[in-house]
BATORTI-389133 format. One record per residue (C-alpha): residue number from 1; residue in one letter; x, y, z. Coordinates in steps of 0.2 Angstrom, whole numbers. Example, Ala and Ser with C-alpha at 12.3 -4.5 7.8 and 13.67 -1.06 7.14 Angstrom:
2
- resi, resn, px, py, pz
- 1, A, 62, -22, 39
- 2, S, 68, -5, 36
This chain:
611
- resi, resn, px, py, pz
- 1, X, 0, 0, 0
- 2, X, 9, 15, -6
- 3, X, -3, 27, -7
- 4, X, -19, 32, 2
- 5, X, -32, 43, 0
- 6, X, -41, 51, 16
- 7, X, -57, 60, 16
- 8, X, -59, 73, 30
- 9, X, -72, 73, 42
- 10, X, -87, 86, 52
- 11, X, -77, 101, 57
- 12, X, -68, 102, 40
- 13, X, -83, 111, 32
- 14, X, -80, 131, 28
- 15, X, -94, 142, 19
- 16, X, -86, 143, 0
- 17, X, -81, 126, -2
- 18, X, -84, 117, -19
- 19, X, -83, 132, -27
- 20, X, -72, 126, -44
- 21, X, -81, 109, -43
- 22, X, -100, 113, -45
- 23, X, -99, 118, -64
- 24, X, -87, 106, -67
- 25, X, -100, 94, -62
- 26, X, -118, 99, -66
- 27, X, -127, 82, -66
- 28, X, -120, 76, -50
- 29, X, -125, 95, -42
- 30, X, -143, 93, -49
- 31, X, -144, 74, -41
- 32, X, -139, 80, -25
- 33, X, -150, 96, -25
- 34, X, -166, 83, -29
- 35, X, -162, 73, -15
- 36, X, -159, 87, -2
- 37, X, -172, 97, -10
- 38, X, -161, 113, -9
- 39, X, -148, 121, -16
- 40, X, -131, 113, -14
- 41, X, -122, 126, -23
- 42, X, -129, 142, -13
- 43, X, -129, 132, 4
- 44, X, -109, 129, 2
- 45, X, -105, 148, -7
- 46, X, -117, 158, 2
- 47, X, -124, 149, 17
- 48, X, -137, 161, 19
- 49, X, -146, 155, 35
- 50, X, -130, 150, 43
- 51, X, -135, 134, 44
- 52, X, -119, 126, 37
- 53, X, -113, 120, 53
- 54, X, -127, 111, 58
- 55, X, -126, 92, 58
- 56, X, -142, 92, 45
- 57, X, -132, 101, 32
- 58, X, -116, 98, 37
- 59, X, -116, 81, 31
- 60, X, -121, 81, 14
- 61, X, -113, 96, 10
- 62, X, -97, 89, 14
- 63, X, -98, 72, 9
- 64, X, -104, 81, -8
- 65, X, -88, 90, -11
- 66, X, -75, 78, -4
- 67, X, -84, 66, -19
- 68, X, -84, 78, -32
- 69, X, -67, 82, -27
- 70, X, -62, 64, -29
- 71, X, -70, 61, -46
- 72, X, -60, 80, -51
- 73, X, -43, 69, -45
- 74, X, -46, 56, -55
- 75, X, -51, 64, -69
- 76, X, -34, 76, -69
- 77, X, -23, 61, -64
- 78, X, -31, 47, -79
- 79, X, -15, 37, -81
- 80, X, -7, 39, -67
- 81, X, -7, 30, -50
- 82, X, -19, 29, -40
- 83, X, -23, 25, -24
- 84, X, -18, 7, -16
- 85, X, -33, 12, -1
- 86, X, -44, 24, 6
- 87, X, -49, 30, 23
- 88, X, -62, 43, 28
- 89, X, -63, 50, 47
- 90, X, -80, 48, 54
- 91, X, -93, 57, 39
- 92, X, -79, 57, 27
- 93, X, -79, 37, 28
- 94, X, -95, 37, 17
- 95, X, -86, 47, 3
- 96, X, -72, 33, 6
- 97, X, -84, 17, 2
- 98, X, -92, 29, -14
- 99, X, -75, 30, -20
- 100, X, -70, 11, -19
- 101, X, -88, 8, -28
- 102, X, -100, 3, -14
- 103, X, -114, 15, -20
- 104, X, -116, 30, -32
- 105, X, -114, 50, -30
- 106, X, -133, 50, -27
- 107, X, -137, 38, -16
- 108, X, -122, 42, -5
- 109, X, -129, 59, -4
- 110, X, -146, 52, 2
- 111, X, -137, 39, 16
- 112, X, -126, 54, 23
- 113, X, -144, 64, 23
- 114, X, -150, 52, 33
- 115, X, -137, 49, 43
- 116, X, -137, 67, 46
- 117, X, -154, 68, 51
- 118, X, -155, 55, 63
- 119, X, -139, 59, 71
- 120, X, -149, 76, 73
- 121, X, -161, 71, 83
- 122, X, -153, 60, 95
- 123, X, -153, 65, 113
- 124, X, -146, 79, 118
- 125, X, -127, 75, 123
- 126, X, -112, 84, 122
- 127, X, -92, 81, 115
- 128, X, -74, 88, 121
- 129, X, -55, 86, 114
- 130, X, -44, 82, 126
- 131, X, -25, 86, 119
- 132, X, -12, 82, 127
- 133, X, -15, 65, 135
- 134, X, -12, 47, 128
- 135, X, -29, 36, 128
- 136, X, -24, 26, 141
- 137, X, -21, 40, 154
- 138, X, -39, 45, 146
- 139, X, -46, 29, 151
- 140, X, -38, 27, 166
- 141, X, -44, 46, 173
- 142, X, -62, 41, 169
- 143, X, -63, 26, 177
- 144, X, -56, 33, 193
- 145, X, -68, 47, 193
- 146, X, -87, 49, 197
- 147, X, -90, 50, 177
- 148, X, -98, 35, 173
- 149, X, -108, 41, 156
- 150, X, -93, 48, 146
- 151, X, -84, 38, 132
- 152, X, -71, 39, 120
- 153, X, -76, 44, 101
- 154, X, -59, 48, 93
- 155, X, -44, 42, 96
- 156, X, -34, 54, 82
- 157, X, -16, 54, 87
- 158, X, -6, 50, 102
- 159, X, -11, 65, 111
- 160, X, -28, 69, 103
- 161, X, -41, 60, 111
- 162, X, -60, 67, 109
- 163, X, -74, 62, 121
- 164, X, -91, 59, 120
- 165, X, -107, 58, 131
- 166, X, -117, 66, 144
- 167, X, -119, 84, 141
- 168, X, -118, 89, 161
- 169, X, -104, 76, 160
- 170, X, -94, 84, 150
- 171, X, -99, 101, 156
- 172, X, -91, 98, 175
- 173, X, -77, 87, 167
- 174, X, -66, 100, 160
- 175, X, -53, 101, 178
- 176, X, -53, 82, 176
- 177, X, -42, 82, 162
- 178, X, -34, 101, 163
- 179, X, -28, 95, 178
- 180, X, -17, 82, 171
- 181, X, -9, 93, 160
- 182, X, -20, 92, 145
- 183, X, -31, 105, 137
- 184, X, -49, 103, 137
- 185, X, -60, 110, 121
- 186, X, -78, 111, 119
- 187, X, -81, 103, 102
- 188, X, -98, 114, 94
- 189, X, -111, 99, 93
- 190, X, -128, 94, 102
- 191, X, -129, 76, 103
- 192, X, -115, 63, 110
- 193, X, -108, 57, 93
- 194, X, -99, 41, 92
- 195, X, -105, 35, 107
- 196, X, -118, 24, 113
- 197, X, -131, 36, 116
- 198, X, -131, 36, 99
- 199, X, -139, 18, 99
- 200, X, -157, 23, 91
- 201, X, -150, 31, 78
- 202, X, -139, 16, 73
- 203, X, -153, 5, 76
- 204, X, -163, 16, 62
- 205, X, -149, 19, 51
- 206, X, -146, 1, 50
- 207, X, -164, -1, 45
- 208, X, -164, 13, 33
- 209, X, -147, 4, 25
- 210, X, -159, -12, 23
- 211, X, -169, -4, 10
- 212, X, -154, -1, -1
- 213, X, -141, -13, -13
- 214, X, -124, -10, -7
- 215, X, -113, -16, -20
- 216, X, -95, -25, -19
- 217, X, -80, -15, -14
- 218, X, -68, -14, -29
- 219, X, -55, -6, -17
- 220, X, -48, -6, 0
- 221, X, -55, 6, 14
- 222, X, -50, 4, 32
- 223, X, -66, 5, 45
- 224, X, -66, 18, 56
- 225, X, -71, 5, 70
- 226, X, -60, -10, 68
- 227, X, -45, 1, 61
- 228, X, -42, -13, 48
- 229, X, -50, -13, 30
- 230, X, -69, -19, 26
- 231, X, -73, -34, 20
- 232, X, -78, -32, -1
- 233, X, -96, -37, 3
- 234, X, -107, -41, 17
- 235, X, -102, -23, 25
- 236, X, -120, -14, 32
- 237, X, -118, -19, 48
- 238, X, -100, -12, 50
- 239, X, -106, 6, 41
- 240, X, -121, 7, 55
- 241, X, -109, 2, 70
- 242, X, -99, 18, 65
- 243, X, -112, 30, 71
- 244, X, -109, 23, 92
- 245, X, -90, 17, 90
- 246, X, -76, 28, 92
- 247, X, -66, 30, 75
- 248, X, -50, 23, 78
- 249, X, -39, 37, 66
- 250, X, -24, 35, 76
- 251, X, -23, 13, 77
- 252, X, -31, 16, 56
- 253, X, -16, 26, 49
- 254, X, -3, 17, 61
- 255, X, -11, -2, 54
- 256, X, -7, 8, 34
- 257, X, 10, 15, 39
- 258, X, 15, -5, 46
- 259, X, 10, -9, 28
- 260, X, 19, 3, 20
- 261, X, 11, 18, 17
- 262, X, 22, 31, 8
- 263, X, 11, 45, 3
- 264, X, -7, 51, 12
- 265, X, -17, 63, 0
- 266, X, -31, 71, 9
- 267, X, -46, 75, -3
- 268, X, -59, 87, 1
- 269, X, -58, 104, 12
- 270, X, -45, 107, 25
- 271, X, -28, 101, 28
- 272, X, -33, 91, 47
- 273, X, -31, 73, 41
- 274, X, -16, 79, 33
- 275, X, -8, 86, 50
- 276, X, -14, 71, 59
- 277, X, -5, 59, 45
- 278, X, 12, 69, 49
- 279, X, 11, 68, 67
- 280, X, 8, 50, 67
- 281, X, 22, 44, 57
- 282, X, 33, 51, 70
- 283, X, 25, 40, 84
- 284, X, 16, 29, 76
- 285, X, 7, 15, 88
- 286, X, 13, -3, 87
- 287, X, 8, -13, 75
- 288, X, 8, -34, 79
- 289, X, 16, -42, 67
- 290, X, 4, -48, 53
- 291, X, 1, -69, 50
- 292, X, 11, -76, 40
- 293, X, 1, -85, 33
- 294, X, -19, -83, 29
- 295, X, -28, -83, 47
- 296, X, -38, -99, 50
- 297, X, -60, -100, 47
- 298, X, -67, -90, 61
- 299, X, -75, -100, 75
- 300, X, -96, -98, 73
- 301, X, -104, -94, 89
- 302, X, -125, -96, 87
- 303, X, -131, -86, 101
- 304, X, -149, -87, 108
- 305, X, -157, -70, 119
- 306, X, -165, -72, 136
- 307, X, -184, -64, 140
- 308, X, -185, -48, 134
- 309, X, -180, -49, 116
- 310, X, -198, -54, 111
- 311, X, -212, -43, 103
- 312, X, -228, -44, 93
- 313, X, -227, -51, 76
- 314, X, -208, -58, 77
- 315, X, -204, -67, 63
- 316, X, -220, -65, 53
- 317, X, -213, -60, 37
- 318, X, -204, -78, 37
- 319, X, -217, -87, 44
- 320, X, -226, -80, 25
- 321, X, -211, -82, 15
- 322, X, -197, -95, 22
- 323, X, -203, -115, 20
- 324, X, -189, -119, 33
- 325, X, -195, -106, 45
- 326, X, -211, -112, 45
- 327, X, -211, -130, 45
- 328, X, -199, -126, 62
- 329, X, -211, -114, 69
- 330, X, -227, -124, 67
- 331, X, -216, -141, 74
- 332, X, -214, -130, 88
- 333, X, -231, -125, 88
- 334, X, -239, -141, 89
- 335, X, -228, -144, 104
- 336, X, -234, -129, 111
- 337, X, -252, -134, 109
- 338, X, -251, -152, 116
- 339, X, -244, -144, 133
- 340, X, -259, -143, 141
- 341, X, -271, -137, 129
- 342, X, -261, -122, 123
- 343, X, -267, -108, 112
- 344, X, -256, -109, 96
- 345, X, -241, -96, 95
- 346, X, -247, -92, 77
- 347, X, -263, -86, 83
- 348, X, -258, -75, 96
- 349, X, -243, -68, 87
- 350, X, -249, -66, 69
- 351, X, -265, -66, 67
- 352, X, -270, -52, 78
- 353, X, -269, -34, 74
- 354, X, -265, -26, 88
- 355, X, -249, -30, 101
- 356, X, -256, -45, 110
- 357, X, -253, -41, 129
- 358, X, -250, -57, 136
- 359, X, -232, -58, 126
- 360, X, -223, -53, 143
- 361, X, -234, -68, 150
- 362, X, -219, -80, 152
- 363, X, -230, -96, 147
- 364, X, -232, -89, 130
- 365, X, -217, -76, 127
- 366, X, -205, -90, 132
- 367, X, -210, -104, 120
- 368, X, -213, -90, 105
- 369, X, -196, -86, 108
- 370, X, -189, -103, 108
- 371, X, -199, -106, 91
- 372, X, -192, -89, 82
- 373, X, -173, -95, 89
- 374, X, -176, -115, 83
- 375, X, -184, -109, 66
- 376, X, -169, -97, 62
- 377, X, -154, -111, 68
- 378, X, -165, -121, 56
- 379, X, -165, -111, 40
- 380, X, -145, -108, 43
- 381, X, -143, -127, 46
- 382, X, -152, -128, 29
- 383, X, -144, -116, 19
- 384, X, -126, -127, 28
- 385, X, -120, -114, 39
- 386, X, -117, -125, 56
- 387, X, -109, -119, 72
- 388, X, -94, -121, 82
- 389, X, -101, -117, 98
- 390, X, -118, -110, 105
- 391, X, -122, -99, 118
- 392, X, -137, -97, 126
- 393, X, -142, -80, 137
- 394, X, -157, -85, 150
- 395, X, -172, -93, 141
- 396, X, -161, -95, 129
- 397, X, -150, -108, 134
- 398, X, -165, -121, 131
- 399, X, -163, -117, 112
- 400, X, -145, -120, 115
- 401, X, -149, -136, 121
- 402, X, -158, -141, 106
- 403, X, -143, -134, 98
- 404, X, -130, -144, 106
- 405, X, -136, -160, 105
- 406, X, -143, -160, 124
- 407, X, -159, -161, 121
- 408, X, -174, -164, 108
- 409, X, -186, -149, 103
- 410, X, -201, -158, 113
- 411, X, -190, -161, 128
- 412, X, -184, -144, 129
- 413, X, -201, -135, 127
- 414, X, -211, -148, 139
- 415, X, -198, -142, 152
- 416, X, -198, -122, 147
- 417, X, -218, -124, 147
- 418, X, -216, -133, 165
- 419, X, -204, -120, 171
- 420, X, -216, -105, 166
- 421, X, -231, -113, 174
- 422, X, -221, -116, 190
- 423, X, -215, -97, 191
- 424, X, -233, -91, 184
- 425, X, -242, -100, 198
- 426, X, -228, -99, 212
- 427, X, -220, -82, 209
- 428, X, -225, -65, 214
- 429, X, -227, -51, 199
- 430, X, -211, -41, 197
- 431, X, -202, -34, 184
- 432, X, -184, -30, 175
- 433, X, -174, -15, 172
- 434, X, -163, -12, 157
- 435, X, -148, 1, 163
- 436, X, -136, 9, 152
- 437, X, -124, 10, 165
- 438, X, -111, -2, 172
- 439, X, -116, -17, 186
- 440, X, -101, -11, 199
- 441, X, -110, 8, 197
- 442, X, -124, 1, 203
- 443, X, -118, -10, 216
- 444, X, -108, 6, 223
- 445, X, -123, 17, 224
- 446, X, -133, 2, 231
- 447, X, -147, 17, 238
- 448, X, -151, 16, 218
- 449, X, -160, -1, 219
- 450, X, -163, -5, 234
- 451, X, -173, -20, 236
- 452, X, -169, -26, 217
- 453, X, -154, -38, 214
- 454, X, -141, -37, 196
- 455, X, -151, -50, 186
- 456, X, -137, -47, 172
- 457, X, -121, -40, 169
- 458, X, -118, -37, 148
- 459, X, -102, -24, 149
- 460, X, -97, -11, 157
- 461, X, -108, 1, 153
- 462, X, -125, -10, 154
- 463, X, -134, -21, 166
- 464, X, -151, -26, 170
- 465, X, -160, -27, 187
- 466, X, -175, -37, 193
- 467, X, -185, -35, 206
- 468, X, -204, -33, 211
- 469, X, -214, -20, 206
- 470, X, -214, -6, 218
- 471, X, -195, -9, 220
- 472, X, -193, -9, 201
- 473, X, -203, 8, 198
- 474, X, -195, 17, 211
- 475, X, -178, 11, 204
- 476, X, -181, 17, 189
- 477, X, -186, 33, 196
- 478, X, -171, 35, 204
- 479, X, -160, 31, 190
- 480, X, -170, 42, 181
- 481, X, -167, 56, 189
- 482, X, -146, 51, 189
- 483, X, -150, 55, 169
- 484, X, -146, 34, 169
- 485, X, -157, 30, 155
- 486, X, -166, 14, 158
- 487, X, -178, 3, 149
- 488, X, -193, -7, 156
- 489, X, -192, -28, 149
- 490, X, -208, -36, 144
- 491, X, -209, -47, 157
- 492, X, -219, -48, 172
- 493, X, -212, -58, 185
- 494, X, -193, -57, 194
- 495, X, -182, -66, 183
- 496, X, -163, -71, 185
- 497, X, -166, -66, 205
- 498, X, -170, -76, 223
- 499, X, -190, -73, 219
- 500, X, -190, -89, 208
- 501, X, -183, -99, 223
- 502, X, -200, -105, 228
- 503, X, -203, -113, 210
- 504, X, -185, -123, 214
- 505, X, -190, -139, 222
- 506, X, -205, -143, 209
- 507, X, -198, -142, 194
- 508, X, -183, -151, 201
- 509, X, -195, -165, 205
- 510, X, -204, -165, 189
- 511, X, -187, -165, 177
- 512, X, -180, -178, 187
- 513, X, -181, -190, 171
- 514, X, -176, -177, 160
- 515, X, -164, -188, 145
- 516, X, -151, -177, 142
- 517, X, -136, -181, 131
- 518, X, -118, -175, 132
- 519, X, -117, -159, 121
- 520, X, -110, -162, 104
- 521, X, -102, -146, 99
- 522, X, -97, -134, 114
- 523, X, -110, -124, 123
- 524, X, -108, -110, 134
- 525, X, -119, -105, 147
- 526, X, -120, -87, 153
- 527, X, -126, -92, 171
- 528, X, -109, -95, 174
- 529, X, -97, -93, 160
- 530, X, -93, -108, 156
- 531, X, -93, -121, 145
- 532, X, -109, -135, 148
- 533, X, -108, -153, 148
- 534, X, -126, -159, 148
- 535, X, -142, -150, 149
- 536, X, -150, -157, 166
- 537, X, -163, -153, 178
- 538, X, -151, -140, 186
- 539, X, -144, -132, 172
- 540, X, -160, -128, 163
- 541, X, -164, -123, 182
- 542, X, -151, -109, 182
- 543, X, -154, -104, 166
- 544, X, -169, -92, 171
- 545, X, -163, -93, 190
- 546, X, -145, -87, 191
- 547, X, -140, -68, 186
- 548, X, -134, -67, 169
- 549, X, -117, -66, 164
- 550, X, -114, -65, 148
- 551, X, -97, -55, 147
- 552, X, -87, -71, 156
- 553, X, -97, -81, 143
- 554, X, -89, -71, 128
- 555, X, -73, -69, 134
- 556, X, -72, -87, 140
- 557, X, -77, -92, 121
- 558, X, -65, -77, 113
- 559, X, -51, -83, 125
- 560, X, -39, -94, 113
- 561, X, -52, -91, 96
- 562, X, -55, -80, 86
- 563, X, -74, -78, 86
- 564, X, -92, -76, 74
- 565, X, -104, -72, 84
- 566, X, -121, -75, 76
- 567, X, -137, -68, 84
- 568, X, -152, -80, 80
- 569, X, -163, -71, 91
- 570, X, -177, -57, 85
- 571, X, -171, -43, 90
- 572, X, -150, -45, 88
- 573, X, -151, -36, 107
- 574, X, -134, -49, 109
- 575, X, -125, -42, 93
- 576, X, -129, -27, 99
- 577, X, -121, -28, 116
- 578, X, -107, -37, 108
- 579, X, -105, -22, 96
- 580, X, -106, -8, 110
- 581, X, -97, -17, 124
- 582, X, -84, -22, 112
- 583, X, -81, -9, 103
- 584, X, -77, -17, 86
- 585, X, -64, -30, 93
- 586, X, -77, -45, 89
- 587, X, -86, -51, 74
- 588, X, -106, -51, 76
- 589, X, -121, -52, 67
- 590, X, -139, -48, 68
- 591, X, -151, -62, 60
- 592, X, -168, -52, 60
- 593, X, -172, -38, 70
- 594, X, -188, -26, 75
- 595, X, -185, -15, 60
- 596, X, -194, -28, 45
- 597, X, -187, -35, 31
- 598, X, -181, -49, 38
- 599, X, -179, -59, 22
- 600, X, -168, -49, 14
- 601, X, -158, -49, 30
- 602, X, -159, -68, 32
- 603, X, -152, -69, 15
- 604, X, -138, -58, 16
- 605, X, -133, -65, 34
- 606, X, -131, -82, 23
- 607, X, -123, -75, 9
- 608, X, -111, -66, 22
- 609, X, -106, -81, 32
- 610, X, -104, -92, 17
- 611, X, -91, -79, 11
């Protein structure tokens, strides 16, 4: 890699830029004006209502330019080299994958218009630089201080870190750094970009992608997020994950300079990536030592989500569409319906109009679950895509059961169906907590939840608690008013906490001639962290007894492998903490989530993993 091409980033826009490009390219101006349905020309000469700097604008405008200023390049330089790679900071990413081929002028004005948009309205946050200070003293001041809802969201240069999150946060914060010797700079923005109180927006950006046909990269570009170069198809998911990672500049043009770098054009307005480039090269972070030769298969990871991932309608547009799916679901199904005289899961999840309230009722949210999770490891069985390993998260571990080779179907579900019975009739009404904030925050401000226990540890900046009602509400009052955002679970009863206790003894004495086999392929259980022999009595007891644990789980799988991890729930709310707690250092995928289409995701999941 000789040369690379690098496309600046939000901050880099000034009010005449463009100018010697829009009459040089009067179709692409026109495309871009119907899509934005103003003028791109007078927003970028003339900026009359000052709105150039707002996010909104800001975006299109400059992806516009930087592109149009790439196809100018190539035109002057036809014949001679060009670049080996690109790379784009944060917005100027997106000019980077239009220049390797991924999509159009057009629709690359339209995805940045979006992006733009949503990134708008996201809740109100607030960003800082922090120069002078390595990412590690960064790191390490944070975690010592009270300021638990900051992140990083640029790591630029050795001493260029940028920060991202609560806007009170980062308002008091300032004496933190400066008093470490670093200076401390307001960055002009209204929402924490880069950051995972940008997870709504991803969540819809990622849906809006959906609707599109990304084509093949024809070039290299390295990822903002993982620092190394995108794979040439399959990409979506990493170009949605950007919008809560932090962009790794820094680790990006040190991984290119260990490759051999030699020259670093920057295209587009301003001369910041170019300053960054030079101060890199003299200190450039250590690279390990590439493979010598090509890197073994990844290890596939099928992972199934605990309560809480189900909703109305999951997996209806598969139930229509997908043969596999459906002969799965309705097996399921008929199970479902023997037990005690059931009503059918189709029924009450498709053929209703309206949200059916009883989905948090654990004797029918927990077998639909189980029948969404069976029917999609069936259609990837089909299509030959097996795993290495499972991993099963709560209720979940009963489809991993199944999974493994510890269970049949109907032995799984007789037992799930028993197990919600036993709570529904035994257990007092209660309910769970999603917390964007980190289990040992909780547990040092234990005035926060009193009376609810940690029913889940995910990283270190989520958790979820459980406990009964009252305790529940006023928790989430509490945190609440902490600006900890929280999200209530569809559930109705305790889980993962002491309340199930008194549901212990029966379903013991009911699974005592449960016939589990050894597991045939590794299974990981997050009730421990471990990996799981057979599925008994007392492990499928834990499963929706013992608090959740599914960081030890992940990081007792990624310990000596080099991981896939494959979401088969409904909602892809593992691959999403797997993306947000591990900040780009492991492979995920979503299989359908809330936002439709799931066919088409299905599809490209297959067509990914069979890459």
């Amino acid at each position: 890699m000789k040369i690379a091409w690098g496309f600046p980033g939000q901050g880099a826009q000034r009010k005449g830029m463009g100018a010697a490009l829009f009459d040089r390219f009067p179709t692409q101006v026109a495309a871009a004006d119907a899509v934005l349905g103003y003028s791109l020309r007078r927003l970028c000469l003339e900026d009359p209502d000052g709105t150039l700097g707002q996010t909104r604008f800001t975006q299109p405008a400059l992806y516009a330019v930087s592109a149009l200023d790439c196809m100018a390049r190539r035109e002057d330089g036809a014949g001679a080299p060009g670049p080996d790679v690109y790379v784009g900071h944060s917005l100027g990413e997106f000019v980077a994958l239009f220049a390797a081929g991924a999509f159009d002028f057009e629709t690359g004005v339209a995805i940045v218009a979006k992006r733009g948009a949503l990134m708008t309205e996201a809740p109100r946050g607030a960003m800082a630089a922090v120069i002078g200070l390595e990412e590690a003293r960064v790191r390490a001041l944070l975690a010592d201080s009270a300021y638990d809802r900051i992140e990083l969201a640029n790591i630029n240069a050795p001493n260029q870190i940028v920060i991202s999150g609560d806007y009170d946060q980062i308002g008091a914060c300032a004496p933190l750094f400066t008093g470490a010797g670093a200076r401390y700079v307001r960055l002009d923005v209204s929402a924490a970009f880069h950051s995972s109180f940008m997870r709504d927006a991803e969540r819809e950006f990622a849906a809006y992608l959906e609707t599109l046909t990304l084509r093949p990269l024809q070039a290299e570009v390295v990822a903002n997020c993982t620092a190394r170069p995108y794979p040439r198809s399959g990409y979506a998911e990493l170009i949605s994950r950007q919008i809560t990672q932090p962009v790794r500049w820094y680790e990006s043009i040190s991984w290119l300079l260990a490759q051999g770098l030699e020259q670093f054009v920057e295209v587009g307005p301003g001369e910041v990536l170019t300053g960054l480039h030079a101060r890199i090269r003299k200190s450039p972070m250590p690279m390990p030592a590439e493979p010598a030769s090509p890197p073994s298969p990844p290890y596939l990871v099928f992972m199934y989500p605990d309560q809480g991932a189900q909703y109305h309608a999951m997996g209806r547009e598969l139930y229509e569409t997908h043969p596999v799916f459906r002969a799965a679901f309705d097996a399921c199904d008929a199970i479902h319906q023997r037990l005690h005289d059931r009503r059918s899961l189709v029924a009450a999840l498709y053929e209703s109009e309206q949200p059916d309230a009883a989905i948090s009722d654990l004797r029918l949210s927990a077998p639909a679950l189980f029948a969404i999770c069976h029917g999609l490891t069936c259609v990837l069985r089909e299509a030959g895509i097996t795993p290495d390993a499972v991993l099963g998260c709560g209720a979940g571990e009963f489809v991993a059961a199944v999974a493994s080779g510890s269970l049949q179907v109907e032995d799984a579900m007789t037992q799930l169906a028993r197990l919600a019975d036993l709570v529904h009739a035994n257990v007092g009404s209660g309910g769970m907590l999603a917390v964007q904030a980190g289990a040992d925050t909780l547990r040092g401000s234990p005035t926060l939840i009193e009376g609810c226990a940690i029913a889940a540890e995910h990283y270190d900046g989520h958790c979820q608690i459980s406990g009964d009602a009252d305790r529940i509400d006023a928790a989430r009052r509490l945190l609440e008013a902490r600006d900890i955002v929280v999200s209530p679970l569809p559930v109705e009863h305790a889980l993962h906490s002491q309340a199930l206790d008194q549901a212990d003894a029966a379903f013991a004495e009911g699974a005592r001639d449960l016939a589990a086999a050894d597991t045939a392929i590794p299974a990981y259980s997050c009730a421990d962290g471990r990996a799981v022999a057979r599925y008994d009595a007392e492990r499928l007891w834990r499963a929706l007894r013992a608090p959740v644990d599914f960081r030890s789980a992940v990081d007792a799988l990624q310990r000596d492998k080099r991981c896939r991890f494959v979401d088969l729930g409904p909602s892809g709310d593992l691959a999403a903490l797997l993306r947000h707690g591990y900040a780009g250092r492991v492979a995920c995928h979503a299989s359908i989530d809330r936002f439709g289409h799931d066919a088409i995701r299905l599809s490209r999941l297959i067509a990914d993993l069979r890459a």
